[in-house]
N, C-alpha and C positions, 0 to 999 in steps of 0.2 A: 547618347543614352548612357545612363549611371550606375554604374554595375552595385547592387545595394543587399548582394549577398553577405550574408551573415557569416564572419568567420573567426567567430569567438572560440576559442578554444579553454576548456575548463580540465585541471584534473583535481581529482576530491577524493583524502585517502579518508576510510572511514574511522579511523581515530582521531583524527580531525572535525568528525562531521558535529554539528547540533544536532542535538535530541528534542523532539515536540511534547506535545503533553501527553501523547498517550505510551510515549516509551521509544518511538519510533526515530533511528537515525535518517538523516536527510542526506540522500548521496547529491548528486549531479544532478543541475536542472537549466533548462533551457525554456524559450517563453512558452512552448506548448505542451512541454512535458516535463516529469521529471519523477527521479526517484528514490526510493527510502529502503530500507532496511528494517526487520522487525528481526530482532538477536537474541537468542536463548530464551524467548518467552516462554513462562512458566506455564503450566496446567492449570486452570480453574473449569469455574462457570460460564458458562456462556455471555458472550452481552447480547444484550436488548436488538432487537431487532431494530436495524436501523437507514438509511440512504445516505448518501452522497453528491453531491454535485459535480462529482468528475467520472471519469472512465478507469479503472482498475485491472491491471494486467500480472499476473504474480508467476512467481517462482519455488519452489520449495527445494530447500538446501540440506536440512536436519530435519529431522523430528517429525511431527504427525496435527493435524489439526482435521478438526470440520466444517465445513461450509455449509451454511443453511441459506436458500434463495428458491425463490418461486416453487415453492411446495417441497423442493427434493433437497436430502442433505446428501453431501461430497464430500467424502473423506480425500484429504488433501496428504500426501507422503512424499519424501524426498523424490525428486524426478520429475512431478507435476505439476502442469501451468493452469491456472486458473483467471477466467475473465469475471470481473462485477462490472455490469453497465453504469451507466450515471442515471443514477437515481433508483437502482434498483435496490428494494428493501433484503437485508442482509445479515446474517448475524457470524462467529468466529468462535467456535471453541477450541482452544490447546489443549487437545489430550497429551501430549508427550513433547516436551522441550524443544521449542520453534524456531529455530530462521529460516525467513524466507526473505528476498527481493523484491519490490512491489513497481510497477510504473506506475502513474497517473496522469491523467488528460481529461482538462487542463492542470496542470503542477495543482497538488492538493494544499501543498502551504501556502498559496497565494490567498488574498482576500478571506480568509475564515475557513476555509472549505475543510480543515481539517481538527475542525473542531470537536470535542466529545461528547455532542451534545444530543445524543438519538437520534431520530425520526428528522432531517431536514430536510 
């Protein structure tokens, strides 16, 4: 028998990392997961109510945002982890200047999935 464990080992300092289209740094990723960084984002408007194709698991570092999903909003604050299903419709407002660490499942920068494109 063929031992056909994975033993990649990755490390990824975030000055280093790529930025995607919505602003987002890409930390470390592996084929089922991986994850990003969203760093000092600013306060606005809210966006568009929207879905995903992956699974979303967060962190909050700084600052303050709000989460809108299935009827109820979640004020998001330094210390709280936050889940978005895959495919659950969604929206993000930064009230107060944001980082937070994100996972995603399956890796959101694979095949489009982390497109800005609303409603997928």
């Amino acid at each position: 028998m063929t031992d056909t464990t994975d033993t990649t080992v990755k490390k990824i300092h975030s000055q280093n990392s790529p930025k995607g289209p919505m602003g987002q740094k890409y930390l470390a990723n592996g084929k089922g997961i991986s994850m990003r960084m969203w760093e000092n984002e600013e306060p606005g408007e809210a966006d568009e109510l929207h879905s995903r194709d992956y699974e979303t698991v967060g962190f909050v570092i700084s600052g303050r945002a709000e989460l809108r999903i299935s009827g109820s909003t979640i004020l998001l604050e330094p210390g709280d982890s936050w889940i978005v299903p895959r495919g659950a419709e969604h929206a993000y407002q930064i009230l107060e200047t944001f980082t937070a660490v994100e996972a995603t499942h399956p890796p959101a920068e694979v095949h489009g999935r982390d497109e800005p494109t609303g409603s997928q």
